[in-house]
Each structure stands twice: as C-alpha cells, then as structure tokens.
C-alpha atoms as a printed R data frame, in Angstrom:
    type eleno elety resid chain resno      x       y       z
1   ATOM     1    CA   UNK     A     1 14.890 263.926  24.207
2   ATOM     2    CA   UNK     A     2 11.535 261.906  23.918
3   ATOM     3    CA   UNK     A     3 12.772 259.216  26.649
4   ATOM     4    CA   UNK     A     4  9.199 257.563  26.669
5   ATOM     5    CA   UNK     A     5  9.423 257.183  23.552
6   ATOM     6    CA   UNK     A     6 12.559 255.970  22.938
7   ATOM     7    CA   UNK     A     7 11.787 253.515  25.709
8   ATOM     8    CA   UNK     A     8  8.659 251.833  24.048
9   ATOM     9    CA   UNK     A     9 10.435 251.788  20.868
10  ATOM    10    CA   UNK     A    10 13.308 249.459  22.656
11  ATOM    11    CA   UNK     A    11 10.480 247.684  23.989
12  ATOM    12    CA   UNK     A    12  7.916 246.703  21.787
13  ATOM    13    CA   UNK     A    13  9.693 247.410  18.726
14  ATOM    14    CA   UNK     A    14 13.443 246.130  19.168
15  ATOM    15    CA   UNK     A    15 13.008 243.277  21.816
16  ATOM    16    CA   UNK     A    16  9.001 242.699  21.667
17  ATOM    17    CA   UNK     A    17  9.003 242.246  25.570
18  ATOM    18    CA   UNK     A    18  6.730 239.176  25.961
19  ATOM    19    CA   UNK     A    19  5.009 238.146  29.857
20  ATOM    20    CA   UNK     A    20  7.380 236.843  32.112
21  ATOM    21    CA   UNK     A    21 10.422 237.290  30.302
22  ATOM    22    CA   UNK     A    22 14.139 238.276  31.967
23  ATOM    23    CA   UNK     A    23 15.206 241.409  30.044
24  ATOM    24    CA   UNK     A    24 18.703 242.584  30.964
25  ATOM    25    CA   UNK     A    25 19.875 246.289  29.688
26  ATOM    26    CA   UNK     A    26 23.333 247.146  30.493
27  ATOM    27    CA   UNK     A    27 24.882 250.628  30.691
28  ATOM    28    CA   UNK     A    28 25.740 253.810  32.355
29  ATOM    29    CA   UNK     A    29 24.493 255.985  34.886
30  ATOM    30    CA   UNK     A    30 24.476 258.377  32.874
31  ATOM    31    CA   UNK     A    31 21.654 256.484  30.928
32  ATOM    32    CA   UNK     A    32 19.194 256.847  34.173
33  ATOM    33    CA   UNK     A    33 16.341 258.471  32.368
34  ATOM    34    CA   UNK     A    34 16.215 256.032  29.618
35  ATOM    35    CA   UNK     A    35 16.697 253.052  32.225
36  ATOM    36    CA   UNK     A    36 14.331 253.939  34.530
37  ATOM    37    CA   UNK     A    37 11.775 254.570  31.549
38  ATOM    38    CA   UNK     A    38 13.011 251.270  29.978
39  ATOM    39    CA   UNK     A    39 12.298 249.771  33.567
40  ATOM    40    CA   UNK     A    40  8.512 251.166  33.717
41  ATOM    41    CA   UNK     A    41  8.001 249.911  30.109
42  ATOM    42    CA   UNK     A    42  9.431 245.859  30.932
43  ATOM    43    CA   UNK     A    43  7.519 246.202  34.215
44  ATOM    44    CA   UNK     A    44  4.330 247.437  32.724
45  ATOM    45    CA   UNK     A    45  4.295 244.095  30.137
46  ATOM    46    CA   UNK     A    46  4.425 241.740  32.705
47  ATOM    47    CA   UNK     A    47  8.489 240.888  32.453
48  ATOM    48    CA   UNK     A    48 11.769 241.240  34.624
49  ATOM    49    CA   UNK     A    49 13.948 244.431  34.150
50  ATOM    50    CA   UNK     A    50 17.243 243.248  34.792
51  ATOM    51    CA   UNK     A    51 18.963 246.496  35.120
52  ATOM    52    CA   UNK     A    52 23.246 246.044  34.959
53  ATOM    53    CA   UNK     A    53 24.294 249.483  35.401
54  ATOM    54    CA   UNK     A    54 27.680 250.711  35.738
55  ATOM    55    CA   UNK     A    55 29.912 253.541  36.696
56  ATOM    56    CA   UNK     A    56 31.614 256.334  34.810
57  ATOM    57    CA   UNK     A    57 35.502 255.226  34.141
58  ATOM    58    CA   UNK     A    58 34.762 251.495  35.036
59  ATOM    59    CA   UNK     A    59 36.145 250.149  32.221
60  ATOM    60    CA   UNK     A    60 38.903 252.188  32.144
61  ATOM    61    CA   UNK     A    61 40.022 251.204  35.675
62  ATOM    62    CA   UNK     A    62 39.136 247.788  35.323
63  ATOM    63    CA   UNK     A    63 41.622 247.693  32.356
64  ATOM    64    CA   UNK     A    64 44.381 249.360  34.142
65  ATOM    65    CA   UNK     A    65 44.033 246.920  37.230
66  ATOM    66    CA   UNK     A    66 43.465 243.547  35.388
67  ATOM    67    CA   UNK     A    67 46.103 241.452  35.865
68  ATOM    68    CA   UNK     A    68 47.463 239.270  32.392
69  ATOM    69    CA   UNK     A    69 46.090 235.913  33.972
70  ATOM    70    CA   UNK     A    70 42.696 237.042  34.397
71  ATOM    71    CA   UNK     A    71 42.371 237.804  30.331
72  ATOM    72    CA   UNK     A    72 42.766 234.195  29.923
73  ATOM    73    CA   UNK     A    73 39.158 233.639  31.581
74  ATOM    74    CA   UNK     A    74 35.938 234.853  32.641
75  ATOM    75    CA   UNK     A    75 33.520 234.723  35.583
76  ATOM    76    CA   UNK     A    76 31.113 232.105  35.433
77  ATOM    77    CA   UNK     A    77 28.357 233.862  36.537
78  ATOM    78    CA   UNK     A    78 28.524 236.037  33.821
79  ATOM    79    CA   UNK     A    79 27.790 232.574  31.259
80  ATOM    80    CA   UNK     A    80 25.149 231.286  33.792
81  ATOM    81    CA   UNK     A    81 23.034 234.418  33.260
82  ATOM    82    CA   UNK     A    82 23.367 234.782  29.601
83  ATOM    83    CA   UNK     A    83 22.279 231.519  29.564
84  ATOM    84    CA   UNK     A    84 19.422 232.463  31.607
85  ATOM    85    CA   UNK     A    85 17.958 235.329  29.720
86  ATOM    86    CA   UNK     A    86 15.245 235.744  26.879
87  ATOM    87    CA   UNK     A    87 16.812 238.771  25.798
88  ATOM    88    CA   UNK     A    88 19.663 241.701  26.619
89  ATOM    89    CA   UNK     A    89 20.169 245.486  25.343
90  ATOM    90    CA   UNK     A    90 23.005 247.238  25.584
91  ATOM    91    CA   UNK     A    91 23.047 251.170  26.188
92  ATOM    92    CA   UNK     A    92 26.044 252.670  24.749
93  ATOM    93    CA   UNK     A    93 26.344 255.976  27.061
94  ATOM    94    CA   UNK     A    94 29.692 257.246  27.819
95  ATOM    95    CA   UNK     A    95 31.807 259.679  30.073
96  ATOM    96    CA   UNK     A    96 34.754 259.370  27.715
97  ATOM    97    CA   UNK     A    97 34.831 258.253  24.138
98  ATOM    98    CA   UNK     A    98 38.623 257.956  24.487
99  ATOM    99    CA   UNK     A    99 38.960 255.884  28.238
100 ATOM   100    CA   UNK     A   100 40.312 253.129  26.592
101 ATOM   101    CA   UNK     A   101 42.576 254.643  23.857
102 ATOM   102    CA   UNK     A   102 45.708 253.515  25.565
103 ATOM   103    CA   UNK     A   103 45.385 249.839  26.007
104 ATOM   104    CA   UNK     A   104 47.407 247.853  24.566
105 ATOM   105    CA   UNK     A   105 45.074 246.183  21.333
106 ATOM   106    CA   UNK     A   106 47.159 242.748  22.247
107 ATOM   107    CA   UNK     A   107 45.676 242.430  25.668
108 ATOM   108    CA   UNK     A   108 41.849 243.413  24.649
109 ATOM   109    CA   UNK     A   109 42.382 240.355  21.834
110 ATOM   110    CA   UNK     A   110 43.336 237.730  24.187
111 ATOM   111    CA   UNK     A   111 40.800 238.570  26.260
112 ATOM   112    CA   UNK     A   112 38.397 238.398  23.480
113 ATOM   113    CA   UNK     A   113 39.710 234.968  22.568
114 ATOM   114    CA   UNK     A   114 38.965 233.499  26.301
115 ATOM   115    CA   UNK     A   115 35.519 235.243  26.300
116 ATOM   116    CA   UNK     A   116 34.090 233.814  22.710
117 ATOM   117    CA   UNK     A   117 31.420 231.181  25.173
118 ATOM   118    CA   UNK     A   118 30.256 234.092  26.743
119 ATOM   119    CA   UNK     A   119 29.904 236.027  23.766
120 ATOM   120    CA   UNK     A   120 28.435 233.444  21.636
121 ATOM   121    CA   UNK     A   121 25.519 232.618  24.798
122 ATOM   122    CA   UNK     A   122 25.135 236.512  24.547
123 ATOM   123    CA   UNK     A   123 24.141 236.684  20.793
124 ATOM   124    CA   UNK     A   124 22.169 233.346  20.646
125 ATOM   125    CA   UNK     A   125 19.360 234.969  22.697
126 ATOM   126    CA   UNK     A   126 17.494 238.320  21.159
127 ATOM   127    CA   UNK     A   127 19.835 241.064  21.631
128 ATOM   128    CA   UNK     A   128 19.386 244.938  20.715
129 ATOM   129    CA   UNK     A   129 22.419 247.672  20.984
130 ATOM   130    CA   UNK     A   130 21.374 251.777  21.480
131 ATOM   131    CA   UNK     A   131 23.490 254.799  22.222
132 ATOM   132    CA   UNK     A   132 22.292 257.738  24.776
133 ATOM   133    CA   UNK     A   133 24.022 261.086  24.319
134 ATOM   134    CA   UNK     A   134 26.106 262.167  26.364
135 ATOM   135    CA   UNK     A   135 28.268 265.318  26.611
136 ATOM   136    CA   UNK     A   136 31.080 262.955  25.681
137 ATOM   137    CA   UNK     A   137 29.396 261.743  22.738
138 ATOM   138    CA   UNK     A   138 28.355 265.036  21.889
139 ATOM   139    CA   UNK     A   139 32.091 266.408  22.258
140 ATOM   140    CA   UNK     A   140 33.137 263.476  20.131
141 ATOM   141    CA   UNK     A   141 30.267 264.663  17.653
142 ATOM   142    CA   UNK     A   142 31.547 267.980  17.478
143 ATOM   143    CA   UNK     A   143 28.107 269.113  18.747
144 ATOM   144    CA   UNK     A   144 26.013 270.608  21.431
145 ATOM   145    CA   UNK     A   145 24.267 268.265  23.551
146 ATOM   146    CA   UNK     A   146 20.654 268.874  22.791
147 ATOM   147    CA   UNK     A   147 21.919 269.190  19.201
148 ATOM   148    CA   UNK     A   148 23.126 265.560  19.308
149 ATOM   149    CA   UNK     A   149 20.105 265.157  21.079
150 ATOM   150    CA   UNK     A   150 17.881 266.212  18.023
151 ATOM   151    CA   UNK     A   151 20.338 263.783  15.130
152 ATOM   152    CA   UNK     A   152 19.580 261.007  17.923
153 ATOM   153    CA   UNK     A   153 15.823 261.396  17.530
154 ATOM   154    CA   UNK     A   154 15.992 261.919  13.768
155 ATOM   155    CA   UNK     A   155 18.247 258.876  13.490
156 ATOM   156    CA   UNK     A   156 15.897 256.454  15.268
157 ATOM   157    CA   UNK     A   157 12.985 258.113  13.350
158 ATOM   158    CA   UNK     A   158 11.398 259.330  16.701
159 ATOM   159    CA   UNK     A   159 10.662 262.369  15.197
160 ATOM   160    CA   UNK     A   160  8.161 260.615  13.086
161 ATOM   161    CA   UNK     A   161  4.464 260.309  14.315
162 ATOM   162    CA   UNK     A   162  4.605 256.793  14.413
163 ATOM   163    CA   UNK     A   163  8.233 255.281  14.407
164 ATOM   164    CA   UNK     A   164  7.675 251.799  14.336
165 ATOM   165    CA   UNK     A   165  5.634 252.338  10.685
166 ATOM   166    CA   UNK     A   166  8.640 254.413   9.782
167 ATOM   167    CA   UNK     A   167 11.152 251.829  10.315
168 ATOM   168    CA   UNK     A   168  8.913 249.571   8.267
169 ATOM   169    CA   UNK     A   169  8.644 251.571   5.386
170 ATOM   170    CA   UNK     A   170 12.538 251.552   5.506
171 ATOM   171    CA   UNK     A   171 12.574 247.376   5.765
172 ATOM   172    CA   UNK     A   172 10.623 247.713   2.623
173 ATOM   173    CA   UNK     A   173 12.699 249.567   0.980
174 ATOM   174    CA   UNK     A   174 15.892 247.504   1.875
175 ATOM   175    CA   UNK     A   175 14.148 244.339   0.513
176 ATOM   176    CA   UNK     A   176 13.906 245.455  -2.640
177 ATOM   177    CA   UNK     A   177 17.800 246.227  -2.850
178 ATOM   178    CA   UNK     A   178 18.068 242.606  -1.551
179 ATOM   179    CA   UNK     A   179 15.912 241.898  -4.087
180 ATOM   180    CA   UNK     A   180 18.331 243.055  -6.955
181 ATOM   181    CA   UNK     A   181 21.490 242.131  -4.979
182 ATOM   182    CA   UNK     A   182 20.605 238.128  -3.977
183 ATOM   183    CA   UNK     A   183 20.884 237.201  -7.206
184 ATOM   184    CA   UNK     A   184 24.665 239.009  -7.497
185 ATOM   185    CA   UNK     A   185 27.960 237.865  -8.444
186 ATOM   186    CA   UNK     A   186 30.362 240.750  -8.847
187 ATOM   187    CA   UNK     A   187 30.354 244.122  -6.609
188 ATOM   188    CA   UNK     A   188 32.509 246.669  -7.707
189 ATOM   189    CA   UNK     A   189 33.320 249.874  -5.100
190 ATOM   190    CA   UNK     A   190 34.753 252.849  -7.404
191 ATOM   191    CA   UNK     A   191 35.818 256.676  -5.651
192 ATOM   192    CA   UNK     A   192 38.432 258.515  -5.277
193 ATOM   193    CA   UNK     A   193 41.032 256.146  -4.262
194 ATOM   194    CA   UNK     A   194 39.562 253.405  -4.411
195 ATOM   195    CA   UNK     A   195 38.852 250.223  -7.030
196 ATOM   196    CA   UNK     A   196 38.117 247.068  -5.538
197 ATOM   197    CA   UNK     A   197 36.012 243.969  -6.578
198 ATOM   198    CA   UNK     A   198 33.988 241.620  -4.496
199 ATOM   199    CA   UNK     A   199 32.667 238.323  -5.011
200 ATOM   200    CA   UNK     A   200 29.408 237.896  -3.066
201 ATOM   201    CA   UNK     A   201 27.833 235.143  -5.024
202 ATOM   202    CA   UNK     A   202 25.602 232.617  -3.446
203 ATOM   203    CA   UNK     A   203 26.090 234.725  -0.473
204 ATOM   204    CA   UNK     A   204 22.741 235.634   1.745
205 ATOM   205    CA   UNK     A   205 21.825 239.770   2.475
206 ATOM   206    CA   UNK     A   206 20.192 240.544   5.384
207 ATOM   207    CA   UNK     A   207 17.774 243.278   5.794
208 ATOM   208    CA   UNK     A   208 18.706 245.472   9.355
209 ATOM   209    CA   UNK     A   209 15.844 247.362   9.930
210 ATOM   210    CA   UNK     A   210 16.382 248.452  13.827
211 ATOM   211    CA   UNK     A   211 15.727 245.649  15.447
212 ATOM   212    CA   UNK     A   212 19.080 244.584  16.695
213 ATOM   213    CA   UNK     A   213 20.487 247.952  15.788
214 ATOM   214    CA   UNK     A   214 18.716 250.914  17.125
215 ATOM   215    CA   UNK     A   215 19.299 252.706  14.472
216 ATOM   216    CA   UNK     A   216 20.214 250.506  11.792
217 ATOM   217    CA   UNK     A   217 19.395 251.103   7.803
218 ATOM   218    CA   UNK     A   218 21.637 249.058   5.596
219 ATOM   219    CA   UNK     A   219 21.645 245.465   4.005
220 ATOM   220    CA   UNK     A   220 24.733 243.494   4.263
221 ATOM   221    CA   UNK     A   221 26.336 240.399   3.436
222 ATOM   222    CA   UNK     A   222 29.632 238.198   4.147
223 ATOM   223    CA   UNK     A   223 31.540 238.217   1.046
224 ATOM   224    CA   UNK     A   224 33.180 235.357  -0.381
225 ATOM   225    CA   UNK     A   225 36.518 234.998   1.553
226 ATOM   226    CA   UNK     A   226 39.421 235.257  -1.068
227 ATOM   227    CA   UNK     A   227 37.639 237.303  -3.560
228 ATOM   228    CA   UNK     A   228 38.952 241.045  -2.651
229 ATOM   229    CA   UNK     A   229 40.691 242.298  -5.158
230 ATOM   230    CA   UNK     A   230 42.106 245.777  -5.385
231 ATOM   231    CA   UNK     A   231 41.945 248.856  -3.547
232 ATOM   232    CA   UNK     A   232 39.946 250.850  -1.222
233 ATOM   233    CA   UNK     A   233 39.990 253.954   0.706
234 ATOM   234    CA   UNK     A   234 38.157 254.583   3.784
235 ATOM   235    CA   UNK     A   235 37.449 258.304   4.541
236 ATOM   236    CA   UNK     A   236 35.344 258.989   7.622
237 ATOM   237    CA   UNK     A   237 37.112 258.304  10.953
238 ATOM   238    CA   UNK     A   238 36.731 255.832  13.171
239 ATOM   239    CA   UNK     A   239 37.273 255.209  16.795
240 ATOM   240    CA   UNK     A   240 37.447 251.770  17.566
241 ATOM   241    CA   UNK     A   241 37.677 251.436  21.558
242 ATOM   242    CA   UNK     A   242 38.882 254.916  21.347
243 ATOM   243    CA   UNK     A   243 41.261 255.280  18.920
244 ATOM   244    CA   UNK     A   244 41.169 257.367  16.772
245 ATOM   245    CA   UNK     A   245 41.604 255.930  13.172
246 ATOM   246    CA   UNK     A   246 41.318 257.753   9.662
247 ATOM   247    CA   UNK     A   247 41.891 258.142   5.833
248 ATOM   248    CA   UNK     A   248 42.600 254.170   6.501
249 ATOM   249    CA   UNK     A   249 43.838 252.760   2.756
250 ATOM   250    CA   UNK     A   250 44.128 248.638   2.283
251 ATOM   251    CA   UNK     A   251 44.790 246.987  -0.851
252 ATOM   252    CA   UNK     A   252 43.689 243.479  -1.108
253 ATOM   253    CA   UNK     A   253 44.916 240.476  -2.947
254 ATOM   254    CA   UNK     A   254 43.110 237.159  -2.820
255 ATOM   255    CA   UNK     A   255 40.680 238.623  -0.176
256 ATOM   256    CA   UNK     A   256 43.865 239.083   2.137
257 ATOM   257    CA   UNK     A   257 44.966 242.477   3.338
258 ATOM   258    CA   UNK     A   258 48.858 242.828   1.472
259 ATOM   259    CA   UNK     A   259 49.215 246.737   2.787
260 ATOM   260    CA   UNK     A   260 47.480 248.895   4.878
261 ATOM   261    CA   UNK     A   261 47.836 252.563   6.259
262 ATOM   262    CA   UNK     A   262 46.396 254.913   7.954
263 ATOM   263    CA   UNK     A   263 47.255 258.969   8.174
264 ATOM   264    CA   UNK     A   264 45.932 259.244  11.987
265 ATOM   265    CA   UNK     A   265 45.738 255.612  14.541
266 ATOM   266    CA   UNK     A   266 48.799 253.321  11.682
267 ATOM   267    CA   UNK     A   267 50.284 251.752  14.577
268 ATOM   268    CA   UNK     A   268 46.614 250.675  15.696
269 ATOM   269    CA   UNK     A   269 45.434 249.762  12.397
270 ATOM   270    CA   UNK     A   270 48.763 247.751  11.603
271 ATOM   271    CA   UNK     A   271 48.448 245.839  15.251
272 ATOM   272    CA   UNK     A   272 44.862 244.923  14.812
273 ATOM   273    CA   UNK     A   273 45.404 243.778  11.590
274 ATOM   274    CA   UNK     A   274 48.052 241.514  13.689
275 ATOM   275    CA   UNK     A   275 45.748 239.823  15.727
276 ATOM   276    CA   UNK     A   276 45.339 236.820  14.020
277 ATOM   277    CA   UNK     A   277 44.796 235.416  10.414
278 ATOM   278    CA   UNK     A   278 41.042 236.197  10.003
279 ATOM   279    CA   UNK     A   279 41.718 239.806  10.963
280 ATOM   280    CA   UNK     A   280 43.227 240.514   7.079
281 ATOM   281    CA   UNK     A   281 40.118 238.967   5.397
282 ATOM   282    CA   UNK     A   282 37.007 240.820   5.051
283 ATOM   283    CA   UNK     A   283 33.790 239.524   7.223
284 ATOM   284    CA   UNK     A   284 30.833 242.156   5.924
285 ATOM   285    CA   UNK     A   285 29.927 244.088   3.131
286 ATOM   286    CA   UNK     A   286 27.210 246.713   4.061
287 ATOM   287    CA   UNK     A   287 25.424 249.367   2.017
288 ATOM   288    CA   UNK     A   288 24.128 252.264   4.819
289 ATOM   289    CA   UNK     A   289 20.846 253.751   3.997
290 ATOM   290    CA   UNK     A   290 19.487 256.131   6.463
291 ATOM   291    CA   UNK     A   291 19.359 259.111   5.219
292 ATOM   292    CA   UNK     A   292 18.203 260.474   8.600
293 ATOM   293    CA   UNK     A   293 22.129 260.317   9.112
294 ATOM   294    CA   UNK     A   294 23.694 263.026   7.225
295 ATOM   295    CA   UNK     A   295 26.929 262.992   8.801
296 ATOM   296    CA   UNK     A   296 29.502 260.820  11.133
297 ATOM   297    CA   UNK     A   297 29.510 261.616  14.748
298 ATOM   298    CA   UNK     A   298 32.146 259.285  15.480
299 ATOM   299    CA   UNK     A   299 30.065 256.197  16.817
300 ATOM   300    CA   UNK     A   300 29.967 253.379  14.130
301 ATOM   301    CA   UNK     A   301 26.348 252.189  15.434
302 ATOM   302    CA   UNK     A   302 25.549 255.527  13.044
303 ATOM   303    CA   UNK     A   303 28.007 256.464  10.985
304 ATOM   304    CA   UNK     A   304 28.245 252.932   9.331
305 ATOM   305    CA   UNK     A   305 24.286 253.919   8.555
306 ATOM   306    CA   UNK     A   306 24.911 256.696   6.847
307 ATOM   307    CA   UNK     A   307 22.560 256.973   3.860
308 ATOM   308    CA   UNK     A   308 24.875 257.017   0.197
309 ATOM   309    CA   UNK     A   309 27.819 255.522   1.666
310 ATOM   310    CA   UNK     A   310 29.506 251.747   2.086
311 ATOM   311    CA   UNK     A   311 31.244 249.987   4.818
312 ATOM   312    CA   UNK     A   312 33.485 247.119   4.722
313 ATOM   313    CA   UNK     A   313 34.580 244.880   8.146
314 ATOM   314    CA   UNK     A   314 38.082 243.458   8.494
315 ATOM   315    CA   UNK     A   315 37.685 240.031  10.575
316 ATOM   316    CA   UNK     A   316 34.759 238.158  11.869
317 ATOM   317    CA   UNK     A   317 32.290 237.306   9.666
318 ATOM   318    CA   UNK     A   318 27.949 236.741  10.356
319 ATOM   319    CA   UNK     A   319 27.057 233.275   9.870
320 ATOM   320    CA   UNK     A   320 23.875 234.064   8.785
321 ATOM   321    CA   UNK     A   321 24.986 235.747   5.641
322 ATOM   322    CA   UNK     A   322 26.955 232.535   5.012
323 ATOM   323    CA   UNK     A   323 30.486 234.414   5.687
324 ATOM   324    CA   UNK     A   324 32.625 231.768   7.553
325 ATOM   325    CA   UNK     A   325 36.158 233.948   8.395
326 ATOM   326    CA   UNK     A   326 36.957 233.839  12.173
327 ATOM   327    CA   UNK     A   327 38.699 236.159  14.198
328 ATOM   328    CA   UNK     A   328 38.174 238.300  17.441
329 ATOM   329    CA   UNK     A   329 38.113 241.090  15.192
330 ATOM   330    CA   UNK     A   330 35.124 243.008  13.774
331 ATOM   331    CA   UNK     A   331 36.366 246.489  12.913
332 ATOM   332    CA   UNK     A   332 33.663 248.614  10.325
333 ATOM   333    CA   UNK     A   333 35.032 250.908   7.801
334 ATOM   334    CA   UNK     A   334 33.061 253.102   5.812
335 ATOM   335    CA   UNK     A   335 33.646 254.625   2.339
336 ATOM   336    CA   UNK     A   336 32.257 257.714   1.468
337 ATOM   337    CA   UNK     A   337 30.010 257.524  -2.011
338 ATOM   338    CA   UNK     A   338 28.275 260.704  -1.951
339 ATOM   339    CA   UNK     A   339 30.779 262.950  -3.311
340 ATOM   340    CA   UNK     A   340 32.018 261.113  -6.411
341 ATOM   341    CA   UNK     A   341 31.458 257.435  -6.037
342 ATOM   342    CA   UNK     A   342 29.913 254.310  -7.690
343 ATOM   343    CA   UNK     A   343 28.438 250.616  -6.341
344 ATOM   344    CA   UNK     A   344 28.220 248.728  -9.078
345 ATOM   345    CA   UNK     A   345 26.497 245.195  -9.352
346 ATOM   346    CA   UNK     A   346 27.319 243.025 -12.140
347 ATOM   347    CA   UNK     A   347 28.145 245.984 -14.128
348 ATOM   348    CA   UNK     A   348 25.112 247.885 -13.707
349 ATOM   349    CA   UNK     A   349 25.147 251.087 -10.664
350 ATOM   350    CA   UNK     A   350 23.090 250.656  -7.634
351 ATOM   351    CA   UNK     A   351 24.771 253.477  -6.073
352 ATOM   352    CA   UNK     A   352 25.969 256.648  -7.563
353 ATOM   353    CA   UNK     A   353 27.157 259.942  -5.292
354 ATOM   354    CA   UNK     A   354 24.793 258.599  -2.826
355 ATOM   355    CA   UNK     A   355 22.092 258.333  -4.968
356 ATOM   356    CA   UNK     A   356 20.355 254.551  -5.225
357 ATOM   357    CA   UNK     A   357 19.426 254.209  -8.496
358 ATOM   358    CA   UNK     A   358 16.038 252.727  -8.095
C-alpha cells in the first residue's frame, strides 16, 4: 500500500491542511501506518494532528455496556471540540465488519436522535471519510489482503502518476452530466425488477469528486419528496452497521415507501424503515461513476461508487441539493445498471448497461 501517498492525498487534496489549523482523524489501531504518515504530513504544514484513535471491539463493548439513559445524551466535550476544529477525517478501519450486527436498530436511532448537535457541529466544519484495509474488510471483500490492498489504490486513483490531476479529470467529467441533468424534470430507473420515476426538478446536483469522500465518483441530488413512484430493486448487498442486507425490493407511492422486502436482513430493513416518518421517503439520488470500482466489497463508501450503477437513500436528505426530508436515517442502496438497465432523463438515456451515453 502507498501509505505516503495516500497520506498527502488526505492532506493536501481532501482537507487542504492550511498553517495552524486543528486537524482531528479518528480511527483504529489498526490504521497506525496511515496515522502516523497522516501525522508527519499535518505536522510538516505547520498544523495540529489531533490523532483520536481507538481500540479493536470498542464499539462493540461500548454498545453492550451502555445503559438506555445514556442514549438520551452525549458528552459535552465531545460538542466543545467539534466546535473547536477547522477540520476532521474519519478512518474507517475495522477488526470486524459484523461487531455491531446484533444491536438492537431501536437503540442506535435514539441515540442518533440525542446526538443530531454533535453531528450537525461535526459536518459544518471540512470533513473527509477514508477506509484502510483490513483483514476484516478484506474477509468481508471476499479477498486477500494485499488484493484489497491493490482495488484500494486503484479506487482512490493512487495508482495514477499524479492522483490529484486524476481526480480532476473525473470532476470534469461529472460536471458535464450535471450539466445535462440541472436542467431535469423526470428520472426514470428501468432493470430487471425495477420501474420507478423521480421528480428532481428545480433540485441542485452536486459534483463529489473525493474531497469529502475518499473515493467518491458520482453526482447526486435530493429528489423532490413525494414524487417516487413505482418500483425498484436493489441488487448488491449491503451491510449497514453490520447487517447484512440484500436483493432489498420497495415500491413507492407518493414518494412514501408502501412495501418493502428483503431476501437476507427483512426484519432489519422493515425496523429501520420504522424509525420514524422521514425514514420511508427518499433523501438522495446518486449516479456512481468510478469505474476504478468494478465490483462491491461490501463497504458503501465504494460500492455506492461503482461506475454504471445507481443508488437511492431512504431518510435524511443533503440540504445542499435542496432535499428537505428529516430523519436519523441515511441508508444507500444501489441498483445494478450494467447488466440490463436504463437511466433515463426526460425521456432520453443517460445510462444504458453501464454505459453513459455521452
């Protein structure tokens, strides 16, 4: 793995470390190379590495020892320094993909609820979110370790000679979907299972070229709120906090979620759906193209990237795209074009088996 790399990338590319600035980057130890690179790089520009590192099965313990009062609330401290910081990145690196798979989806909601400040401090300064592999993610991958290795590189383009122009040549690309899309009304979603309509009129696209999202490649928008009509099918997996979730199906009626199910993870599907009123309106429409990600590895940072395909969000929606549902959830689903599938906008394919047609 080209750790230096990777580390100036996060750096200069994703945060743009500036002189005297308070960087915090959260994660793992089993991220140590890439912190103490990422350390050497904040150092070396003149600002604060704030380094929050924590243990293998943390969160799982912490989760079987929190008592219910506590979800109600947060520390303080925790809002005092988000306050306090110019920017944060989050490492995902993980002992277990599955730690959390048995919590109860009820008590990680309500905790959510009583945490929105600290959330919304959190994502009003610059933020960035990475994954290291691990032999856990690799596992969950169905691959080696230096294999995964190798799609992480190829992912984040660091197999390119220079990464940061590759990553604009991408952003240029994107903007001229936007281009086509802004002026929108109607996006229709056709495959295999699936036939469902979209209003996304008015609606703003944003171009996620790796800054926030290391990787990232797709544009997407909040769709208007009641406007899903029809039916869609969902075929690559997901594992939200674990769980394993797939071939998820929902049929939508005035925007609103009137069935859902799911062959592997229904009775997680059906409670999430549960939390609250947002969570059966969509919040995100996103088209994934990075077609340095052939394949799902079962870590939605990536797969929702996936060059040729389409993901939808249940719940929350981005303000900036001028989406305004609200709910504690945010749950990505992605539908597969690339074997016999269609985007259509206003009529006219943008997307067919994968293939943008332009």
């Amino acid at each position: 793995m080209n750790v230096d790399g990777f580390a100036r990338l996060l750096t200069d590319y994703c945060l743009e470390v500036q002189p005297g600035q308070q960087i915090q980057v959260s994660s793992t130890t089993l991220a140590a190379p890439l912190l103490l690179a990422l350390q050497r790089e904040i150092l070396e520009r003149g600002a604060w590495p704030l380094l929050d590192v924590s243990l293998p099965g943390q969160s799982e313990g912490y989760w079987a020892a929190v008592t219910d009062a506590a979800l109600d609330s947060f520390p303080s401290a925790e809002l005092a320094a988000a306050q306090a910081l110019d920017a944060s990145l989050r490492i995902q690196a993980t002992d277990n993909a599955n730690a959390l798979a048995s919590v109860d989806p009820a008590r990680m909601a309500r905790a959510a609820r009583a945490q929105a400040p600290l959330r919304e401090a959190r994502v009003a300064k610059r933020w960035s979110i990475t994954l290291w592999p691990t032999p856990a993610a690799a596992q969950q991958a169905g691959m080696g370790t230096r294999e995964l290795e190798a799609f992480v590189e190829r992912a984040l383009f660091l197999d390119r000679d220079d990464p940061v122009a590759a990553w604009g040549e991408l952003r240029a690309f994107q903007a001229g979907l936007i281009e086509r899309l802004a002026p929108a009304r109607e996006i229709r979603i056709q495959a295999e299972g699936t036939d469902l309509t979209l209003n996304v009129e008015g609606r703003t696209w944003v171009n996620s070229d790796g800054k926030r999202n290391m990787p990232s490649g797709e544009v997407f928008t909040g769709p208007h709120e009641t406007s899903a009509e029809g039916v869609i099918r969902f075929t690559i997996p997901t594992a939200p906090r674990g769980v394993v979730v797939e071939d998820v199906t929902l049929e939508f009626r005035a925007g609103r979620v009137v069935s859902a199910k799911a062959e592997r993870g229904d009775a997680y599907l059906q409670a999430t759906l549960d939390t609250d009123e947002g969570a059966r309106f969509l919040g995100e429409l996103g088209i994934g193209t990075n077609f340095g990600i052939d394949r799902p590895i079962g870590a939605i940072l990536f797969d929702e990237k996936i060059g040729g395909t389409v993901h939808l969000a249940v719940g929350r929606s981005y303000p900036e795209t001028g989406g305004t549902n609200d709910s504690v959830v945010h749950w990505d689903m992605i539908c597969d074009l690339r074997a016999g599938g269609t985007l259509s906008v206003d009529g006219e394919p943008l997307l067919v088996d994968g293939r943008f047609q332009v």
